[in-house]
Every structure is written in structure tokens, then in C-alpha cells.
C-alpha positions, -999 to +999 in steps of 0.1 A: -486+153-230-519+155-204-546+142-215-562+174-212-536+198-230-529+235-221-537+244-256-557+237-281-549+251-314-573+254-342-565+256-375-597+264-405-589+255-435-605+265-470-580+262-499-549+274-490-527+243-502-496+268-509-496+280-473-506+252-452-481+233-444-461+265-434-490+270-406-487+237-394-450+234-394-447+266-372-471+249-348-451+216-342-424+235-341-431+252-312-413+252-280-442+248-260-449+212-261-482+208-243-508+215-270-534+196-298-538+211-333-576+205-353-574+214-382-608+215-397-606+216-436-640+232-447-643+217-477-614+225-497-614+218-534-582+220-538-564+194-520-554+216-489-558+185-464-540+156-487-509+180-484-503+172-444-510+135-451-472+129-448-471+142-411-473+118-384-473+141-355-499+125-330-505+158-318-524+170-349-555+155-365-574+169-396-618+173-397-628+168-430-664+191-434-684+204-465-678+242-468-697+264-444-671+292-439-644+301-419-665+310-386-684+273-388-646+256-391-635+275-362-667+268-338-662+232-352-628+231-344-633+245-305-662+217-304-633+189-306-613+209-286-596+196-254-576+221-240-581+248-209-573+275-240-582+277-277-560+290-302-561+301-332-542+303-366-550+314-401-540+286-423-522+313-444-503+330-412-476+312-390-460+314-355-426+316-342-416+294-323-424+312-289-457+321-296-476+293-274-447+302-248-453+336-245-494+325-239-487+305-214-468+333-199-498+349-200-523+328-187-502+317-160-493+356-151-531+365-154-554+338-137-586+361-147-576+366-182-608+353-205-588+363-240-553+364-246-531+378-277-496+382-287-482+406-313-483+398-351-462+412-377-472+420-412-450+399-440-448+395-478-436+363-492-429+325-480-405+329-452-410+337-418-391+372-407-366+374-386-379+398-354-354+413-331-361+405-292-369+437-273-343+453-246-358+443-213-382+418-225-419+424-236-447+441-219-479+420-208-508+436-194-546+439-193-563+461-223-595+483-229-600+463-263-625+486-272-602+519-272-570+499-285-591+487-313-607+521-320-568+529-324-555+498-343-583+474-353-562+445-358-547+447-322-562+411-321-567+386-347-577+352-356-540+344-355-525+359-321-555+349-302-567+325-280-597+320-255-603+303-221-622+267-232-644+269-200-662+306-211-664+297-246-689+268-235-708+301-219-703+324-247-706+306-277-688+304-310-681+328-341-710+342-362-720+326-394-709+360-411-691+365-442-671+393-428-661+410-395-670+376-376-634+374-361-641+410-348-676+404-337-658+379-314-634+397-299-659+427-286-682+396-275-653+385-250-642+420-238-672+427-229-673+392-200-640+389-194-605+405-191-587+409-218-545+410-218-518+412-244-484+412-243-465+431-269-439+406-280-443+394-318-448+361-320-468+352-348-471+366-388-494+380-409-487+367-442-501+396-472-512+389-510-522+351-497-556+352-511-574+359-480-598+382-475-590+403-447-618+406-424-630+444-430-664+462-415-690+458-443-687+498-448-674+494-488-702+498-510-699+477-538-722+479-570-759+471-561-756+472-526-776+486-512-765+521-490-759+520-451-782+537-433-789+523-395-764+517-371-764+485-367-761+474-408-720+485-405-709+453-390-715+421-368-694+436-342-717+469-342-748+454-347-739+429-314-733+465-292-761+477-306-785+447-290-766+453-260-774+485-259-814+479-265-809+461-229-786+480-213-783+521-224-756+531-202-734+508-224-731+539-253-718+560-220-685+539-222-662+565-240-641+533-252-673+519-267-681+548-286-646+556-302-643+520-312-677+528-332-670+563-343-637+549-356-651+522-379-674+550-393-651+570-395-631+539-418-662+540-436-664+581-442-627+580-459-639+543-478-668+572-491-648+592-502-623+576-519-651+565-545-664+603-545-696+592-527-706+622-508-741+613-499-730+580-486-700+595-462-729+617-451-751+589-442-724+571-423-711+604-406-747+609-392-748+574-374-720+587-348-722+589-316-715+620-296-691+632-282-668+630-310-632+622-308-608+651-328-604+625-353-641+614-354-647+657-358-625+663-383-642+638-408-674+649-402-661+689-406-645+675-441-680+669-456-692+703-452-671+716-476-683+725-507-690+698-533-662+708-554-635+709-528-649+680-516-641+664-548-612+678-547-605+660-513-615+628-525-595+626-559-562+635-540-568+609-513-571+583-545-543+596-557-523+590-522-537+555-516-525+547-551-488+555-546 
């Protein structure tokens, strides 16, 4: 390996002892050889980092740190980093084996690119799936990240990503944020830099790990306090919103303002699933015009009447709890 790698991959790590060594087997198992792996254990209490002591891949070394959350861990893991790219896997997710492959690919087919990401596929239990190779191989190209994510908000994620080292030294790390950080990210790069993807699946997204899967803060929970400005849904919101402050024209992008409309819009149906009228009328005030069909028809759902809306919300609880 070159002293300076082609990728560097980083790893956080907060107790996830079941799952771990499945993250970090996928990596060294990987057909693309030229990499590092930090894994950066943020304090586990559960022994997460005395479960890899047995490896002696030279290519991995473990950061012990006391716990500041999963954004800290990653910005401390691209700190150590030597690689021309950065990336990333959930210490509860896995690769296949191509997955660096099919970045390199990418990087070496886009020169400009600034963010790159695979495909994941979603998976229950402790084995990796077996994915069929598409007919006539997969399609790589450059994305409006805004308008794929308005579609699909996990169209990049903190395990099919990774990032060119040189502009993270320019753009900084993840947010100290509880959730949405990981997204906050994402719309940080796409709006410097180029974003491609290629739709092959190389990497999984394990479910009912534990995690906590990194949703807009639109769920009221008890005591919280109701959403009323703009820029209190997320990290990722509140970061266009600054941008906006600055520069106006940004809210002209019709790709900026469905990605907005549609986390509302996540919001308006997470409103009414708990029968909250007043707050799915709050959030469907905050959008931004024009409206997308979709962005109209859940704001034309809460002027029906009280009772149908009622109505409304106890059969979507009903459909979200087959």
C-alpha cells in the first residue's frame, strides 16, 4: 500500500459489540486493496473495541475517545485520515466486497466529483444478502442531490458515502447534532461540489440494530416544544436557511425547494399520524411556494373538516400498523 492510500475508511463506533466485527470484516475483505480503516470507538461501554483486538490487519487501527457522539467520531476519524477520499461505514452496516471498487470507479471516471455514493440495500438479520449483478453493468453519473433526496431521502448515507480529503479540509466536519447531522452534510457538499452516484448495490443497511436512524427532527415527542420557524425542522434546513440569509436567489432553485417541501411534507403525515392537526398546520405553513402535486395535496388534506380529518389520520395509523 502508498503511503498515502486511495481511501480512507472511517468507522464510529458507540456500542455496537454484536455488529462490529461484521463492519470490519466486510472492509478487509474488500477487493480493493489500497485503503486505511479508523475506527474511532466513542466511548463504548460495552466492550465494542476489545472485540477487534484479535485482528492484526496493519491496515486498521482503533481511536479510543470519551463519548461525544457519532458526528465528533466521524470528524475525529477524517482528522487521522490519510487518504485522497474518506469513507464511511456504520459500525452496524457492512460492504460487499466491491464496494471500494466500484468508488474508485467513480473517482477515477469523475475527476471533479467532490462526494461519491454507491447503492445500499435494506437487510434484516446477521448475514449479508446476496444481490444479483445488473444486465449491462451499473449506471454512474452526476446527481441534483437536492431533487433525488426530495424523492428518496436516504439516496446517500453515512454508509455508501465518501468525500474528497482535500475539500473536507475546506468544508469542515459533521455537526455536533443529535440527529440529521449525516444529512446536514450531504446538502453542505452538494452545494460546492459535484455530486455522482452509481446505482450498483454495494453496501447494506442492516434494520432492528439499535441505531437510531437519522430522521428530521419533525416528531413531536412529549414536552417538546411545537415547530414553528423554518429553520427549527433540521440541521440540514436550518444550514439552507443561513444560506439563504446571504444569498436569496438560493430558495429560486426548484430542487432546493422540493427537497424542503418534502421533509415538511414527512413532517405533515408524522402530524397526523398522532392526530395533531394544529401542528401539521404549523408545518404545512412553513412551505415554500410553488408547491410540488405532492407538497399540494398535503396541505389540501388539512382543510378538511376536523372530523374527516380525524378520520384521515386514524386510518393512516391503522396502515402504518399492518
Amino acid at each position: 500500500m502508498a503511503d498515502s492510500p486511495q481511501f480512507s475508511v472511517v468507522v464510529p463506533l458507540y456500542n455496537k459489540r454484536p455488529y462490529i466485527r461484521r463492519a470490519v470484516d466486510s472492509v478487509l475483505g474488500q477487493t480493493f486493496e489500497d485503503f486505511e480503516m479508523i475506527v474511532v470507538d466513542d466511548g463504548s461501554t460495552d466492550g465494542s473495541a476489545d472485540a477487534l483486538q484479535d485482528f492484526a490487519d496493519g491496515r486498521m487501527r482503533i481511536i479510543r475517545q470519551a463519548n461525544a457522539g457519532v458526528g465528533a467520531a466521524r470528524n475525529r476519524g477524517m482528522a487521522e485520515a490519510a487518504g485522497c477520499w474518506i469513507a464511511f461505514l456504520d459500525a452496524d452496516d457492512a460492504w460487499l466486497p466491491d464496494h471500494l471498487d466500484e468508488l474508485a470507479e467513480l473517482a477515477g471516471e469523475f475527476p471533479e466529483a467532490g462526494l461519491l455514493s454507491t447503492t445500499c440495500v435494506e437487510a434484516v438479520g446477521a448475514q449479508l444478502p446476496v444481490v444479483p449483478k445488473p444486465d449491462g453493468g451499473a449506471a454512474r453519473r452526476e446527481i441534483d442531490y437536492f431533487f433525488e433526496a426530495s424523492r428518496r431521502i436516504g439516496v446517500i448515507n453515512s454508509t455508501s458515502a465518501a468525500v474528497r480529503r482535500a475539500i473536507v479540509q475546506e468544508l469542515g466536519g459533521f455537526l455536533d447534532k443529535r440527529a440529521g447531522e449525516d444529512l446536514e452534510y450531504w446538502a453542505r457538499w452538494a452545494l460546492c461540489a459535484p455530486v455522482f452516484k452509481s446505482d450498483k448495490v454495494t453496501c447494506v443497511y442492516f434494520r432492528d440494530t439499535g441505531g437510531v436512524m437519522a430522521s428530521l427532527a419533525l416528531q413531536k415527542h412529549s414536552g417538546q416544544r411545537r415547530i414553528r420557524h423554518l429553520h427549527e425542522v433540521s440541521p440540514s434546513i436550518a444550514m439552507l436557511c443561513e444560506r439563504a440569509e446571504q444569498s436569496p436567489e438560493l430558495w429560486n432553485n426548484p430542487s432546493i425547494r422540493a427537497y424542503v417541501n418534502s421533509r415538511l411534507s414527512n413532517g405533515i403525515k408524522g402530524a397526523i399520524y398522532r392526530g395533531d392537526s394544529e401542528a401539521a398546520r404549523d408545518i404545512a405553513a412553513m412551505m415554500i411556494s410553488p408547491w410540488t402535486v405532492r407538497a399540494s395535496l398535503f396541505r389540501a388534506v388539512l382543510w378538511l373538516h376536523p372530523q374527516l380529518l380525524r378520520g384521515v389520520s386514524a386510518a393512516y395509523r391503522r396502515f402504518k400498523g399492518l
